[in-house]
N, C-alpha and C positions, 0 to 999 in steps of 0.2 A: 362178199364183194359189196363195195359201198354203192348206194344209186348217186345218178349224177348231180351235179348241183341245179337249183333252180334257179333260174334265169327268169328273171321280168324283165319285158320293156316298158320302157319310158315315153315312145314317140307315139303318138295320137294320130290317127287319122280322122279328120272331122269326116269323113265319107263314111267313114263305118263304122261308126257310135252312131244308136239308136236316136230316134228323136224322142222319145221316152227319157233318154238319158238326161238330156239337156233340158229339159221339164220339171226343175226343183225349186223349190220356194228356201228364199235366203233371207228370213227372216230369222230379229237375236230372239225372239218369243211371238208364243201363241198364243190371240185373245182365249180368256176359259171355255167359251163356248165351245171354242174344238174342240179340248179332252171333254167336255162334257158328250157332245155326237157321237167323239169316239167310242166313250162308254156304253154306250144305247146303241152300236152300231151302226150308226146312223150314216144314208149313203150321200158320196160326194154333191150329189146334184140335189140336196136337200139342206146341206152347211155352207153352199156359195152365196156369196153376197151377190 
């Protein structure tokens, strides 16, 4: 027996998307220094300007 098809929606509730979600940096690039922190692990509140 086949399983059923999968079904996405498309409609958004802004009520129930995290605020995390809406938390993205929309930048076309990243000065080097970040991949550099990244490299060394280095934590968020250490590569804030």
């Amino acid at each position: 027996m086949d399983a059923p098809p999968l079904v996405l929606t498309v409609n958004l509730r802004p009520d129930e998307v995290d605020k995390e979600a809406m938390n993205l940096d929309t930048m076309w690039e990243y000065p080097e220094e970040f991949y550099l922190a990244a490299e060394r692990h280095a934590m968020p509140s250490e590569i804030e300007a």
